[in-house]
N, C-alpha and C positions, 0 to 999 in steps of 0.2 A: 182856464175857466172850467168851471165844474156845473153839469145842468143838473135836472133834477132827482136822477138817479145814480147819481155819484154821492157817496159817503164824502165828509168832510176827509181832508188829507189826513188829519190826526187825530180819527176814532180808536186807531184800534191801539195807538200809547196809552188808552185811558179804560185799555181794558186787561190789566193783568192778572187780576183775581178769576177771571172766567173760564169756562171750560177751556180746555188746550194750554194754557199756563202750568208752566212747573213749580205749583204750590206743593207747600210743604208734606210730606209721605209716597211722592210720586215716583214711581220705578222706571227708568227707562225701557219702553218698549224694545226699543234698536237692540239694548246690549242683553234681550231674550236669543237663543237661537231658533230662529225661523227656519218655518217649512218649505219646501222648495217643490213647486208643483211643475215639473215640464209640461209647453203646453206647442202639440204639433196641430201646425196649420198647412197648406197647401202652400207651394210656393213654384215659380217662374220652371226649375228645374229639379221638382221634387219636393216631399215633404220639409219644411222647416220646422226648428223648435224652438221656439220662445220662450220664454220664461215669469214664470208668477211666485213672489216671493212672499208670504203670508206669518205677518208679527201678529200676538195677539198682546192684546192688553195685559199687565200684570200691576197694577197700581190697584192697591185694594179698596177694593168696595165700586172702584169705577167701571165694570163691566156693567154693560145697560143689556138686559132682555130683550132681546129683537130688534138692536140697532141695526140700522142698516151697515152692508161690508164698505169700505171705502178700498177703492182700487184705481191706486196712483201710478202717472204715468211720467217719464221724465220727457226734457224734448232731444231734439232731431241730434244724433251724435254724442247722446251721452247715456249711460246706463243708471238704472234707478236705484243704485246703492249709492247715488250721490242724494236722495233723503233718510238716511241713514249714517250719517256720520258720524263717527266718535270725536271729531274734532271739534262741534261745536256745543252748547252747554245743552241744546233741547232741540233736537231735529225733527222734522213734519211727522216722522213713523213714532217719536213720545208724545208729541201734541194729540195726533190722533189718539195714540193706546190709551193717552190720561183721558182724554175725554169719553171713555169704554168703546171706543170704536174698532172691530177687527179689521187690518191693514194690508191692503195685499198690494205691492210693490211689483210695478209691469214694464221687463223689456221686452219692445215687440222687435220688428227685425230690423230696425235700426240701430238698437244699442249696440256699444263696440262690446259689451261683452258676450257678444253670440256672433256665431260663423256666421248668420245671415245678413250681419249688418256690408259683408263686402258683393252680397246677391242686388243685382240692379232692381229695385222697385221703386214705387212712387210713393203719396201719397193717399192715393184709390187705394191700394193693397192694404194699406192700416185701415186705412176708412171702414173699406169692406170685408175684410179678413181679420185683421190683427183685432180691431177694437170689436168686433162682435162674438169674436171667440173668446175671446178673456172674459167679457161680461157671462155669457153662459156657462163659462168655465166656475167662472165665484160665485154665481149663481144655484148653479150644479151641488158645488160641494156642502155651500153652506145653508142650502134650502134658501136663501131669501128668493121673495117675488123680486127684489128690484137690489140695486146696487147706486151708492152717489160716485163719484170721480172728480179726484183733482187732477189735471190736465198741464202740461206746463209748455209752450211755445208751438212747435210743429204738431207735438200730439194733441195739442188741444184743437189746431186746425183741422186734424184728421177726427178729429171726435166729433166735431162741429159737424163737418163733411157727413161722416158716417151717421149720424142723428138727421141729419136735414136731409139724406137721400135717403131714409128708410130702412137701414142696414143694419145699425144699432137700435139695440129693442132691451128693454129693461133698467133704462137708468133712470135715477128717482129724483135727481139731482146733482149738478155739478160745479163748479169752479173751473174758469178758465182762463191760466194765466198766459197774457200776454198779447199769444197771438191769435187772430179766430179767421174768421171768412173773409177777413179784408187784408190782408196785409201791407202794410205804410210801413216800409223799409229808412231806416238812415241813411246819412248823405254820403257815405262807404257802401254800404249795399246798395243804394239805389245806382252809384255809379260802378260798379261792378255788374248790374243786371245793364245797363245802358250800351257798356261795351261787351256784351254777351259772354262775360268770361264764364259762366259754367255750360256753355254752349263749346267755348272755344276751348277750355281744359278738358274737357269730357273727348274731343278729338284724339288726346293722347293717353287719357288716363281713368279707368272707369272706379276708381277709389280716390281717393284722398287720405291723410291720417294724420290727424293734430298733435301726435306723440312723434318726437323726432327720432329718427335712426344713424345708424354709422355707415350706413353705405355713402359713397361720393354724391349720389342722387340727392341724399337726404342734405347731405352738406348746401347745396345747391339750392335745395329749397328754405333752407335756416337763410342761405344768407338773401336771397329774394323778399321774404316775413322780414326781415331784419331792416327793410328798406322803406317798409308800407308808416307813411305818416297816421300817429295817434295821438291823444291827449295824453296830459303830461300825468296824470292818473292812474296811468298803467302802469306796467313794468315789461323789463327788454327778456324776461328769458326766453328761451328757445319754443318752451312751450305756449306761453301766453302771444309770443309771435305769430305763430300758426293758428292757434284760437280767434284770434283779432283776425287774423288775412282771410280766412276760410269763413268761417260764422261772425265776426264781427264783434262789436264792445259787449262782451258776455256777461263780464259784472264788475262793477265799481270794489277796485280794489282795497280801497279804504273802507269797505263796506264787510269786506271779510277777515279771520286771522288768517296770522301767517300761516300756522297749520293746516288751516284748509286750503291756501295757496297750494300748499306742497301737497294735497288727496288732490289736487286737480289731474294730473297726467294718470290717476289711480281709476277715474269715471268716465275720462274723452277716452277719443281711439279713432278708430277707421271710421268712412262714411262712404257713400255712393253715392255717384255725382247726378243719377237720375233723381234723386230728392231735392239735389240747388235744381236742376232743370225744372222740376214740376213748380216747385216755389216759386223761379223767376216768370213761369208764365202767368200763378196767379196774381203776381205783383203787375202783371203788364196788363194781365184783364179786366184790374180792378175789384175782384174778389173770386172767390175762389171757384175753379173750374175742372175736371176733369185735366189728366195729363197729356190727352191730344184735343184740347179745349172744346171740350163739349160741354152745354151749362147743364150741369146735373145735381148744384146744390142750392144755389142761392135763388130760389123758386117761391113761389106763393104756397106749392106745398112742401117746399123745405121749412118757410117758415111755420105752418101748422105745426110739423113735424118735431121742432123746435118748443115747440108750449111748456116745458119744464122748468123749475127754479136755476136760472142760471144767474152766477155771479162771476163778473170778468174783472179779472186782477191787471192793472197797470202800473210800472213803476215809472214813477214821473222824470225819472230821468232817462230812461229807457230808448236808445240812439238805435239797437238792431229793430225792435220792432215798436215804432215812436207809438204813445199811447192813443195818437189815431186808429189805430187798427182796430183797438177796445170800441172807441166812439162809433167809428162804420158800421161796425155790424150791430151795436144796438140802436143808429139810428136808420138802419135799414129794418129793425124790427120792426121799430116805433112806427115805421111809416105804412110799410105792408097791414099791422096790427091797428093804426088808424084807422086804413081803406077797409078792412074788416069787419072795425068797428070791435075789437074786444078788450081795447083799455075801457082800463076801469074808469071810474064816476070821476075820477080828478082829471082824466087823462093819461094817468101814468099807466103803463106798463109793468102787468102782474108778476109778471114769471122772469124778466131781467131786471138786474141790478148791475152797480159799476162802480168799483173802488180803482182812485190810483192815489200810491204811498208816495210819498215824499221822503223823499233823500235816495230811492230805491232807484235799480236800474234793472237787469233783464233777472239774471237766474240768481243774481246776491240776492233777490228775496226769498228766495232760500236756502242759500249759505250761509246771511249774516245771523251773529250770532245773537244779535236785536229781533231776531223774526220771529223769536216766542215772542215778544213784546209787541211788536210793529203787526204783525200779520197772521199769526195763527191764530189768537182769539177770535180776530175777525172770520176766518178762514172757518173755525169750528164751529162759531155763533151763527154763521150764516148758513151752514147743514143742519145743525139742531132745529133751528126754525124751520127749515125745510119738512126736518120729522115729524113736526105738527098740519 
């Protein structure tokens, strides 16, 4: 059931010709070489380095004067060269560049392709660190007052986070796929949080890694993944075993090609098990909390804090994070924004919005190769608006 701020499930198939579509003269962004801007943060044991990868538009005539930067984050265990693929026909970094938008591509210290993703952090450390230094970071460079952000699962919780405790300053506008302040886990993660298994893994093990190895250990662990019941939709390799057991239904495999099948072990990697920890306390609290459960986001002045164009992306078939999650936090807006009194004259609620796609599940919306079709025009149309 969809209320009043939910788009119909099939707006954005009926939007191909619009910004972010790969109409006819259009350059891919991705296949420009990008700037690579190291970005050191503070960290548990010393400075860390992050990273910010910056495509700019080459599609002629589409560069817009004073767009805002758009600075995309991937989620929890995977690095942000997985929007950028050469495997599919039009990936998030050409929807953006067609639509003249400069692209900055962010791992913070969770992506496996940075040393810091095997450094124990949380949640709070992005909230308050990772996401407030990249914004002044693109900010910095590129003069803008402000910057918008696509977000996609755990980063978009840490952004939320970092936005509603006061920590992030400067974004003008965002998209947030998947997961935000509330998370409603599937009936594999909710029973894996039930029996505390990243409580009771973390005893032995302060990493995990979704790429499998040749040591005997790793043998042991393929054949353990090899045992965990899924739908008949997936498939048995050794990688997509470990994706499924660790993080859960990632995406609808009929929903991607085979080649990007095969860039998957190119984007997973190591993770740290203090991130399931923080996660499964917020799944137990109800939304989200500090990592030794203190409420420090989900507040009357989070929500103020909160008053920007937000639009939250669900895929309706979506089993790791069910598109409850989207619903809780914008009807925890709505309600707070009642008692306030700052919807508008209909009732509705100004500054959020709520899309879920159909046929979609967690991160295939933006793998498949239908997601110039399905979800970026939306995706662009609803920042453009924003710039007004």
């Amino acid at each position: 059931m969809t209320g009043p701020d939910d788009q119909a499930e099939t707006d954005t198939r009926t939007m191909t010709r619009r910004r972010g579509h790969p109409d006819r003269g259009a350059v891919r962004t991705s296949a420009t070489p990008p700037q690579v801007h190291p970005l050191v943060v503070p960290g548990p044991g010393g400075p860390l380095e992050l990273r910010l990868t910056r495509y700019r538009s080459t599609t002629p005539g589409s560069a817009v004067p004073g767009a805002v930067p758009v600075l995309v984050a991937p989620g929890f265990g995977v690095s942000a060269g997985s929007y950028a693929l050469d495997t599919v026909a039009w990936n998030l970094v050409d929807a953006l560049g067609a639509a003249g938008r400069d692209v900055w591509l962010f791992d913070y210290r969770s992506s496996p392709a940075l040393a810091s993703s095997t450094t124990p952090h949380t949640l709070d450390d992005i909230a308050t660190v990772d996401w407030p230094a990249a914004v002044a970071e693109v900010r910095e460079v590129t003069g803008a007052e402000s910057v918008d952000v696509v977000a996609h699962c755990l980063s978009s919780t840490a952004l939320l986070m970092g936005l509603a405790g006061g920590a992030v300053l400067g974004v003008r506008a965002a998209v947030c796929s998947q997961a935000t302040l509330h998370l409603r886990p599937g009936t594999l993660n909710r029973l894996k949080i039930a029996l505390r298994l990243p409580e009771l893994i973390s005893l032995g093990f302060a990493t995990v890694n979704a790429i499998p190895g040749h040591r005997w250990g790793d043998r042991i662990v393929d054949l353990v993944t090899r045992l965990v019941p899924r739908d008949r939709r997936s498939c048995r390799t050794a990688t997509c075993n470990r994706i499924w057991t660790l993080y859960g239904p990632t995406f609808l495999h009929d929903r991607i090609s085979g080649e990007t099948h095969d860039a998957v072990p190119g984007f997973f990697g190591q993770s740290n098990m203090a991130m399931f920890r923080h996660a499964a306390r917020i799944v137990r609290a109800g939304h989200a909390v500090s990592a030794t459960g203190v409420e420090a986001y989900v507040t009357e002045a989070g929500e103020r804090n909160l008053r920007l164009p937000l639009l939250f992306l669900s895929g309706n078939e979506n089993r790791l994070f069910r598109p409850a999650s989207t619903t809780a936090t914008v009807a925890w807006l709505a309600q707070v924004r009642r008692k306030a009194g700052v919807l508008d004259a209909s009732g509705r609620d100004p500054w959020t919005r709520r899309r879920r796609l159909a046929g979609y599940a967690h991160m295939d919306v933006f793998l498949a190769d239908r997601a110039a079709q399905d979800v970026y025009p939306g995706l662009v149309a609803f920042l453009d608006h924003a710039e007004r």
